[in-house]
C-alpha positions as CSV (number, residue, x, y, z in Angstrom):
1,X,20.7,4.1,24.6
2,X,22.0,3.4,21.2
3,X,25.2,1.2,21.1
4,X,26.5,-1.6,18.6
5,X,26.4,-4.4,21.4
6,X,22.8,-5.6,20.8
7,X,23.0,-5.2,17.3
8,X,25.5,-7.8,17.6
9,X,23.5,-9.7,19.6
10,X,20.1,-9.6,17.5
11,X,22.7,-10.2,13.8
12,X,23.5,-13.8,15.6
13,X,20.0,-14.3,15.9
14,X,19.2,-13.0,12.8
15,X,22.7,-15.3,10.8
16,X,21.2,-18.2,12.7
17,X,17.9,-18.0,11.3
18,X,18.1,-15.9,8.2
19,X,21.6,-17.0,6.7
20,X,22.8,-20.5,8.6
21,X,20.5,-23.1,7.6
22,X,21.0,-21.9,4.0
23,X,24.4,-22.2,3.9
24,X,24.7,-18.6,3.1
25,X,27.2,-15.9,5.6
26,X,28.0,-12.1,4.7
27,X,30.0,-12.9,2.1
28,X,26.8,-14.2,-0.3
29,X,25.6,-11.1,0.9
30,X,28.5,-8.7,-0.2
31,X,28.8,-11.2,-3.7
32,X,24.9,-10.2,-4.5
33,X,25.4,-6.4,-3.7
34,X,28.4,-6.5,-5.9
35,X,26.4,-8.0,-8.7
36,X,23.6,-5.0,-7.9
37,X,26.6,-2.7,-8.2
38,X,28.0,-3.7,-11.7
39,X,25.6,-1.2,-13.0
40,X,25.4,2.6,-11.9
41,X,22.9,2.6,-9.0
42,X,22.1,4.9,-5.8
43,X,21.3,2.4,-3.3
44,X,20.7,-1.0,-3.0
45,X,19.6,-3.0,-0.2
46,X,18.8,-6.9,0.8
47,X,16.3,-7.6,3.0
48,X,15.6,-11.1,4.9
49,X,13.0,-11.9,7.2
50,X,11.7,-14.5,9.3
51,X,8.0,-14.4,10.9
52,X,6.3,-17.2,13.2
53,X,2.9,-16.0,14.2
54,X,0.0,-17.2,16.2
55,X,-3.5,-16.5,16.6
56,X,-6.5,-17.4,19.0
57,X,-10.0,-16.8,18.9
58,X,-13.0,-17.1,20.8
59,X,-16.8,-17.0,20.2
60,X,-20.4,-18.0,21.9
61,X,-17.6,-19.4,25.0
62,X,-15.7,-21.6,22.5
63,X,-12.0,-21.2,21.3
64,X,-12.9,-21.1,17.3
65,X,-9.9,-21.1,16.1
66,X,-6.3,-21.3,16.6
67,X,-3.4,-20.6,13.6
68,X,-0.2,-20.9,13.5
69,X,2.2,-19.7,10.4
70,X,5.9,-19.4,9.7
71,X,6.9,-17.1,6.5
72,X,10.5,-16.3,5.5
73,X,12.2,-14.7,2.5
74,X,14.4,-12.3,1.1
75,X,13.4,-8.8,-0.4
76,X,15.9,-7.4,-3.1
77,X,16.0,-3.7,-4.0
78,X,17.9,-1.0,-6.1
79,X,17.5,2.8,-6.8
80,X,18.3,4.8,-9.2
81,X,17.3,8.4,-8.9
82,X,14.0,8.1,-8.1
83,X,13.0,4.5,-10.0
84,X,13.1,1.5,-7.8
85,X,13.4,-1.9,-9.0
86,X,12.7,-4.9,-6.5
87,X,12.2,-8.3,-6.4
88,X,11.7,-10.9,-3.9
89,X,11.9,-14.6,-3.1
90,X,10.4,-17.0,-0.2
91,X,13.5,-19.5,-1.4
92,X,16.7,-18.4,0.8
93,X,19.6,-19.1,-1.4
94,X,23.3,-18.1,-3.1
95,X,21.2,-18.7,-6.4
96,X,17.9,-16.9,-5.7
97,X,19.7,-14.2,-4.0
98,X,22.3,-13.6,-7.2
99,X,19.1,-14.0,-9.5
100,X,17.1,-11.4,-8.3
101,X,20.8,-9.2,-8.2
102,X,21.0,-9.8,-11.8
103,X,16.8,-8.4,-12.0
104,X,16.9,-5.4,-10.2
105,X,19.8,-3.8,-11.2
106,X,18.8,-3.8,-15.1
107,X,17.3,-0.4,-13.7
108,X,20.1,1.4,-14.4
109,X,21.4,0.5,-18.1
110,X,24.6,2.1,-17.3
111,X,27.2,-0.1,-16.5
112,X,29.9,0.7,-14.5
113,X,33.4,0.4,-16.0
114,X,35.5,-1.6,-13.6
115,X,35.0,-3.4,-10.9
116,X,32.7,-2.0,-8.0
117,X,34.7,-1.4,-4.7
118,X,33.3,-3.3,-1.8
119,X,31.8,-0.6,0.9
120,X,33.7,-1.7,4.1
121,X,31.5,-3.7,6.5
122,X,29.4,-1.6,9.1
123,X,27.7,-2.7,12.6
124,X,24.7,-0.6,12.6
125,X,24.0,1.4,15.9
126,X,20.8,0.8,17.0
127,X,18.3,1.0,20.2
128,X,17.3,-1.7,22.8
129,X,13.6,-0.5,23.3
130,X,12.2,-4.2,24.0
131,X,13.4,-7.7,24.7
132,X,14.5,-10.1,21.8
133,X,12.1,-12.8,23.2
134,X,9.7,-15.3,20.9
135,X,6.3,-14.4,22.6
136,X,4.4,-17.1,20.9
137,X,6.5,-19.1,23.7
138,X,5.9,-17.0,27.3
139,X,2.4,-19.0,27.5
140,X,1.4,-22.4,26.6
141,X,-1.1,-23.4,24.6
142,X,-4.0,-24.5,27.5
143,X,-3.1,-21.3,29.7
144,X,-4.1,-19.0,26.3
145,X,-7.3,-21.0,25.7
146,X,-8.0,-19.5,29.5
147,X,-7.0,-16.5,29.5
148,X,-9.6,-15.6,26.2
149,X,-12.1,-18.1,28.8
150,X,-11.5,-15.6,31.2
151,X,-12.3,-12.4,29.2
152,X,-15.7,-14.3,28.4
153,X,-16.3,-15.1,31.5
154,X,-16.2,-11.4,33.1
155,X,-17.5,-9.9,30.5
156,X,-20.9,-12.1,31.0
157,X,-21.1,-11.4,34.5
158,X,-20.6,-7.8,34.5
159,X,-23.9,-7.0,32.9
160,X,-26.8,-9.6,32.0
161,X,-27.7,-7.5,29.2
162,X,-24.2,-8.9,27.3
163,X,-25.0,-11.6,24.7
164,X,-22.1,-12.0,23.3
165,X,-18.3,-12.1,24.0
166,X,-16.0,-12.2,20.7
167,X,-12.2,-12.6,22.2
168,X,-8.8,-12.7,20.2
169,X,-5.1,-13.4,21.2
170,X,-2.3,-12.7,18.7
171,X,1.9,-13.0,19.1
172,X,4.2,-12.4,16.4
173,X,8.2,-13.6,16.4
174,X,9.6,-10.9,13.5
175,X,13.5,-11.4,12.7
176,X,14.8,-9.5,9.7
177,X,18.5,-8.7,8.9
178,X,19.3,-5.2,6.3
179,X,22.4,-5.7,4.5
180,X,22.8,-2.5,2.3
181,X,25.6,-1.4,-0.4
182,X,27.1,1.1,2.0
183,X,28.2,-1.9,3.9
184,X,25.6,-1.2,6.7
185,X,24.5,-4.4,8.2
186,X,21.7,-4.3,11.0
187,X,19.3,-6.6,12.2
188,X,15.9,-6.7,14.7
189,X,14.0,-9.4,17.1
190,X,10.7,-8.1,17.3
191,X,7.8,-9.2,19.2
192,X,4.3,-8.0,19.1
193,X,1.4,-9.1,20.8
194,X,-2.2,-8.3,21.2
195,X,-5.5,-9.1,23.2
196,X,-8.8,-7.8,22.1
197,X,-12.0,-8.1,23.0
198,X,-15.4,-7.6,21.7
199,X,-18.8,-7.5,23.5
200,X,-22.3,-7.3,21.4
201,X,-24.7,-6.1,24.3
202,X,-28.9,-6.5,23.7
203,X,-31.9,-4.1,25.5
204,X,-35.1,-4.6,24.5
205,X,-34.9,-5.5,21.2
206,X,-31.6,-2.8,20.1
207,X,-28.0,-4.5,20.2
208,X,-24.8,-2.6,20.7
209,X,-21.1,-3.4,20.3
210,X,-18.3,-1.9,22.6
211,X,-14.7,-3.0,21.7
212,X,-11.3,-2.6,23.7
213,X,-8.0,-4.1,24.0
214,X,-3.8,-3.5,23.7
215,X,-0.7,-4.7,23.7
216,X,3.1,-4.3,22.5
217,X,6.3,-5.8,21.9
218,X,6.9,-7.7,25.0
219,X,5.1,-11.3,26.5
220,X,1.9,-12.9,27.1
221,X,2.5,-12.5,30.6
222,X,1.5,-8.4,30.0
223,X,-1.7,-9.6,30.0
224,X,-2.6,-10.3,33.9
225,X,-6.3,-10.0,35.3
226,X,-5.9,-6.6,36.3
227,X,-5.1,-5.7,32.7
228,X,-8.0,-8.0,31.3
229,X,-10.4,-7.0,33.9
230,X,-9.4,-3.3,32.1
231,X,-10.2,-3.9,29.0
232,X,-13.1,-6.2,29.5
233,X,-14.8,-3.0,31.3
234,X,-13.7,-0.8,28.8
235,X,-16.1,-3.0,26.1
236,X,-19.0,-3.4,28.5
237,X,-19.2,0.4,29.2
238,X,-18.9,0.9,25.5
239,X,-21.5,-1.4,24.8
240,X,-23.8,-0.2,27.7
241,X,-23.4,3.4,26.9
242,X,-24.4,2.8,23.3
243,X,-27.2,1.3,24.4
244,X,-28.4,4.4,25.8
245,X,-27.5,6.6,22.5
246,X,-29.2,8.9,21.3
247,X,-28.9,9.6,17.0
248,X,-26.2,12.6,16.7
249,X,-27.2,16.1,15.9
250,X,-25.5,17.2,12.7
251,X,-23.6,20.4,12.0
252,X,-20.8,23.1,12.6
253,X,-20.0,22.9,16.2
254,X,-17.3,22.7,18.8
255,X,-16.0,19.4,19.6
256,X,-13.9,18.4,22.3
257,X,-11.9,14.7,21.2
258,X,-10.4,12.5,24.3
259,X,-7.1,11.5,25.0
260,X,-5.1,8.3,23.9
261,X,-6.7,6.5,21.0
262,X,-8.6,9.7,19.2
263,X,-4.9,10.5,18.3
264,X,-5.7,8.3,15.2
265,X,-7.4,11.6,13.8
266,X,-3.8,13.4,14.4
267,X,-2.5,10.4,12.4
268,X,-4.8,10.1,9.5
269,X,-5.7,14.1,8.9
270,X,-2.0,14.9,9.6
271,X,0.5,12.5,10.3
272,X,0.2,10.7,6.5
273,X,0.3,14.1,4.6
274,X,4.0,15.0,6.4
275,X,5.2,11.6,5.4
276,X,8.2,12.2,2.8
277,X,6.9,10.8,-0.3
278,X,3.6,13.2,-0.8
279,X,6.1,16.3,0.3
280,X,8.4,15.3,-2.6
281,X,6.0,14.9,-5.0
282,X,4.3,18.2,-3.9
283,X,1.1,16.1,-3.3
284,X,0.7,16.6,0.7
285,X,-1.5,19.8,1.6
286,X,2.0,20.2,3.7
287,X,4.5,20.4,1.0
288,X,6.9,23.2,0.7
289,X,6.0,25.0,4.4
290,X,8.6,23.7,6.2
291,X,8.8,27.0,8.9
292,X,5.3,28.1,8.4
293,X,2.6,28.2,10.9
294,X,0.3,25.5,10.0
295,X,-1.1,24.9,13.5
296,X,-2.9,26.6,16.0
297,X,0.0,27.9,19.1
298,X,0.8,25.2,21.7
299,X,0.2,22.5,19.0
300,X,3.7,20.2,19.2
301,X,3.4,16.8,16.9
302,X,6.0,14.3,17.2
303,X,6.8,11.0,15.6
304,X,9.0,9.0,18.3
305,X,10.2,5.1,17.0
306,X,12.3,5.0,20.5
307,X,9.5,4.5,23.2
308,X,10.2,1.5,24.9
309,X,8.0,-1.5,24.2
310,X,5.2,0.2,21.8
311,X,3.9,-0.8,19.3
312,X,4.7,1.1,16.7
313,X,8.6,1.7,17.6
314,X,11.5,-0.2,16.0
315,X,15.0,-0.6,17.4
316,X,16.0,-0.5,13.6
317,X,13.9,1.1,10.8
318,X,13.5,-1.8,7.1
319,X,16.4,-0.3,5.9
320,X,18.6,-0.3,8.9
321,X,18.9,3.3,10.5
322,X,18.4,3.8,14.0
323,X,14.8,5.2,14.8
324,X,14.7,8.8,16.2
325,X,12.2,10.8,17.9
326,X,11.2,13.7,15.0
327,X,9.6,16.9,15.6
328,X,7.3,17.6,12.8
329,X,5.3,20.6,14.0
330,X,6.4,23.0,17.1
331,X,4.5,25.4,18.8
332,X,2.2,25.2,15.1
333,X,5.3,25.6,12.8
334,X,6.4,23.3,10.3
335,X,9.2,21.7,11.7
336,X,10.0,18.8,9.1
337,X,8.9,15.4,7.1
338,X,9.3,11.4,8.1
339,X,12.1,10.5,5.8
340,X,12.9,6.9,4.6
341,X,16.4,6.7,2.6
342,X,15.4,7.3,-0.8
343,X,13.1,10.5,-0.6
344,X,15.4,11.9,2.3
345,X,18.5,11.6,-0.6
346,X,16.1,13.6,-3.4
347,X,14.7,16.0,-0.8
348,X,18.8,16.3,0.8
349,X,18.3,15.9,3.9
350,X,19.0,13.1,6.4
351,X,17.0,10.1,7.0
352,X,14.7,10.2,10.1
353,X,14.5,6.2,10.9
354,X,10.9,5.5,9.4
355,X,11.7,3.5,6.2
356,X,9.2,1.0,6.9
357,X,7.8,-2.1,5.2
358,X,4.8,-4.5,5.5
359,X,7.1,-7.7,4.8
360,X,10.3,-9.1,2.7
361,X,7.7,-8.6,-0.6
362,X,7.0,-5.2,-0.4
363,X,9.3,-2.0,-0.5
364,X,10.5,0.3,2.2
365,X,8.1,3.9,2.4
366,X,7.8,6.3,4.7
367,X,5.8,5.3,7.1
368,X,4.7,6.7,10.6
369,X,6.2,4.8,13.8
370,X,4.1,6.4,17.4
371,X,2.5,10.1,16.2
372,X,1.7,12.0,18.9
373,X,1.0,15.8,20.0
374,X,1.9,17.2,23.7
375,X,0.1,18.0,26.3
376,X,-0.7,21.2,26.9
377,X,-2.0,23.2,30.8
378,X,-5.4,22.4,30.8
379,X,-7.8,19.9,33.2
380,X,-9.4,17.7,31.1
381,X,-12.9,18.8,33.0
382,X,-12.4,22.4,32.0
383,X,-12.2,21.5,28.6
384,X,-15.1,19.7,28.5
385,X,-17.0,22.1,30.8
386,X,-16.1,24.7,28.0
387,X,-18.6,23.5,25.5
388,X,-21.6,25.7,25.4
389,X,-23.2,23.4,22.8
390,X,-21.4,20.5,21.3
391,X,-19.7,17.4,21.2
392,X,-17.7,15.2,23.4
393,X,-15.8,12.2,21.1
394,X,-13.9,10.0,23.4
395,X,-13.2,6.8,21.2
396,X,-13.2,6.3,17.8
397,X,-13.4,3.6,14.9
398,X,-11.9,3.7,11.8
399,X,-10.9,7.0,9.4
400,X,-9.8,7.8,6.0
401,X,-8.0,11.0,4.8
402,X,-7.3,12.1,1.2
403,X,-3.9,13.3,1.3
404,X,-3.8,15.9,-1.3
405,X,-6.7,18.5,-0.2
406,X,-5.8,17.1,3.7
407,X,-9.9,15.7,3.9
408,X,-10.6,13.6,6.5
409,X,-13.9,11.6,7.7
410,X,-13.6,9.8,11.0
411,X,-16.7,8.0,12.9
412,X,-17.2,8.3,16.4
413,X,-17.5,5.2,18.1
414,X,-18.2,6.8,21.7
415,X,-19.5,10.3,22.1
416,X,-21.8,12.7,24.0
417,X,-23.8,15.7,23.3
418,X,-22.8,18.5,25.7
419,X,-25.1,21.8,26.5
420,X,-23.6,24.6,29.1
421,X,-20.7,22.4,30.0
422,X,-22.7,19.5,31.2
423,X,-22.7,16.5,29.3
424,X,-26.4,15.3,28.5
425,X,-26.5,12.0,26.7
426,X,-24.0,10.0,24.7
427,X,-24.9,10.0,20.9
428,X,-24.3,7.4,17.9
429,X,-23.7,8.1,14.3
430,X,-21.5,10.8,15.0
431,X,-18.7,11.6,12.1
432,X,-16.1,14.4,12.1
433,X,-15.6,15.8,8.6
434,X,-12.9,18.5,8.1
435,X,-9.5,18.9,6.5
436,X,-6.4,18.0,8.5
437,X,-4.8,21.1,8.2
438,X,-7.7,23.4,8.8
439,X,-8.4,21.3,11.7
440,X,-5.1,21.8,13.5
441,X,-5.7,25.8,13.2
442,X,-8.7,25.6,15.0
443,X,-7.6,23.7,18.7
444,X,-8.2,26.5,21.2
445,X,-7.5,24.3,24.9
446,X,-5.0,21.4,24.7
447,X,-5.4,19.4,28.0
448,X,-2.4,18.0,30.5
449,X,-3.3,14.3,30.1
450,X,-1.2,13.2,26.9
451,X,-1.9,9.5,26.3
452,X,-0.6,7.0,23.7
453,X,-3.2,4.2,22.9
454,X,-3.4,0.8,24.2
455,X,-1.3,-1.0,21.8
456,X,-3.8,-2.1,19.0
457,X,-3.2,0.6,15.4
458,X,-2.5,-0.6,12.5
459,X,-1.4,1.3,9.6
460,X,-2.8,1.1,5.8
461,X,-0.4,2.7,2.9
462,X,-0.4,1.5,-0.6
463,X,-1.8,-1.8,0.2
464,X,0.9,-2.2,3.0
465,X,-0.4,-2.6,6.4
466,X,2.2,-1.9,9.6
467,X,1.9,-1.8,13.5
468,X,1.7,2.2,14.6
469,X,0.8,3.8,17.8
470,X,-1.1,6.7,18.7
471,X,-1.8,9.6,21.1
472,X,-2.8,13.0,22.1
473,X,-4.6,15.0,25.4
474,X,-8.2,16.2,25.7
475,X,-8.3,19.0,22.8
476,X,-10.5,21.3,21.9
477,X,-11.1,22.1,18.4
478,X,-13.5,25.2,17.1
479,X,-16.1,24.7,14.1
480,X,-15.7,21.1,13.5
481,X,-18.2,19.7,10.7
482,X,-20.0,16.9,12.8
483,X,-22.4,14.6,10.1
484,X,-25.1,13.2,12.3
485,X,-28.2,10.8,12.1
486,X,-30.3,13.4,14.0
């Protein structure tokens, strides 16, 4: 539901952290974007933001570590055309805030004759996708040191071939408040939390990792023994099974990704080349085929900011605009970009709600919030049972994609080889190889099991790192480049 009321709620929280103890209030706020405004600019935008976090970690059945950190500041931007000037400051204050006015808007040399007209003052809409609670606070300090006990604890006694149990518990408190030119004025409570767990497993003489874990913007209290019991299995079995691994055979062949967490191939061989920037710049292997087919049929990608307590959604993108859920590819088409306010105003069209940015000192960008593709009318089984010879990749570690030819490399963190539909033996050393756009052409079965991810992507663009989510069903893709060990 979008509506005004919780904006006004979450601004309160935001005035009382953000603008209160500094003695500043909106009108410090209009006086700065006035002084912006003197000169000829397109937008302009203040940015404040106020982040407790807290971390735990265990290792060899000891809590290691514990941190705790509070960062605030204030982020001050302006645009003109497409040249952006920003500066920021961790001092809150009428004199820091005017100063860095004053910096930014030397962008445009072009004064404005008069005085600038003050936008009337705006209540941004926005969603209520997750509750405006601290998590840091939903445990205390003893019951967190347990619950990380806990994970070691199972994780020994399902197998005695586990050696070692690495465990980690983060929260994160994220206030920020948008105050932009147009007299838009939004704010967000955000909390994010995280368990994961890491298990280094030992069989005569060979030692494999497995690796699991999740989260979202809600409490500690997500985190019960049924859903650490999950996870716990999750990095034995990984562990266990790579244990039993076999080095991949290398090649063309036909290869058959899992549901939930492989989505991170949609995201790095696809999702980043339809962000906004790279289309404007003509630098995306996607840029200028809005309405052309650039995916095999059945093949539907959205990105979707308004699913309730993910990770990667936002009640309110950095720059203040209600998130949205965007179809960017239809049936295989080109159906659009993810828009931030600046290249959405060059490119004329609207905004989509993904203006996104790692902190007060850094600047908005288009960023990706939870990319996922549908599900399509296909048992997972049959999929699987389809492959005559190849392989079966059903988690994954990290990626990278080179955005202009579309490249991507991905390893394969749990696979299998598969011969007449039976799968043999799981493999290690497996990497996908391909181009993004190539790739999507080739998906011939999309299974019925669409799953987002457990909660744990994070995001790297330009040096800026953000919380993102994930997801996809069983798919079948045709002539995929597998590099192998074999």
């Amino acid at each position: 539901m979008i509506s005004r009321e919780p904006t006004i709620e979450r601004l309160a929280t935001a005035k009382s952290l953000l603008l209160t103890p500094f003695g500043l209030d909106e009108s410090h706020l209009a006086k700065a974007l006035q002084e912006i405004q003197a000169h000829q600019v397109d937008e302009a935008d203040l940015y404040f933001q106020y982040t407790r976090s807290e971390g735990w970690s265990l290792e060899e059945g000891i809590v290691k570590t514990g941190s705790f950190s509070i960062d605030q500041g204030v982020g001050v931007r302006a645009v003109s055309g497409e040249k952006t000037a920003f500066a920021y400051s961790d001092d809150i204050s009428e004199a820091s805030l005017l100063d860095a006015a004053r910096t930014v808007r030397s962008i445009s040399a072009a004064a404005r004759t008069g005085r600038a007209r003050v936008a009337p003052k705006k209540v941004a809409s926005s969603r209520s996708l997750y509750p405006g609670l601290d998590p840091i606070a939903t445990l205390d300090s003893s019951t967190k040191v347990e619950l990380l006990g806990k994970v070691e604890k199972l994780a020994r006694a399902k197998d005695p071939r586990v050696i070692q149990v690495m465990a980690g518990l983060a929260a994160e408190y994220d206030v920020v408040l948008v105050a932009r030119a147009d007299g838009t004025l939004a704010a967000d409570v955000r909390p994010l939390v995280r368990l994961s767990v890491t298990v280094i497993a030992e069989q005569k003489g060979r030692r494999e990792v497995g690796s699991s874990g999740g989260g979202g913007r809600f409490g500690l209290a997500y985190f019960s023994d049924a859903q650490i019991e999950e996870y716990v299995n999750q990095a034995v079995h990984a562990a266990l099974t790579n244990l039993e691994a076999r080095p991949a055979p290398a090649g063309e062949m036909t290869v058959v990704l899992g549901s939930g967490w492989p989505g991170i191939l949609l995201h790095e061989a696809i999702g980043h080349g339809l962000e906004g920037d790279f289309n404007r710049k003509g630098s995306s292997a996607f840029s200028g085929r809005i309405g052309q087919r650039v995916a095999a049929k059945g093949v539907t990608v959205l990105d979707d900011g308004t699913i309730s307590d993910r990770r990667g959604s936002l009640n309110v993108d950095d720059e203040g605009n209600t998130t949205q859920k965007t179809v960017l590819i239809e049936d295989g088409i080109l159906k659009g970009y993810i828009q931030d306010n600046m290249n959405a105003r060059l490119m004329g069209v609207k905004p989509t709600g993904n203006g996104r940015r790692e902190s007060y000192a850094h600047v908005p960008m288009p960023r990706m919030t939870n990319t996922y593709m549908l599900g399509g009318d296909k048992e997972p089984e049959e999929i699987v049972k389809s492959i005559k010879k190849g392989l079966y990749a059903v988690n994954f570690g990290g990626g990278q994609v080179d955005i202009t030819s579309g490249k991507f490399v991905f390893s394969a963190s749990e696979a299998y080889w598969v011969e007449n539909g039976k799968i043999q033996y799981p493999v290690k050393g497996a990497t996908l190889v391909g181009s993004g756009p190539e790739c999507l052409k080739r998906v011939s079965l999309i299974g019925n099991d669409m799953k987002l991810d457990s909660g744990v992507g994070t995001c790297g663009k330009e040096g800026q790192s953000v919380p993102v989510g994930v997801g996809q069903p069983t798919l079948r893709i045709d002539g995929l480049t597998v590099g192998g060990t074999a």
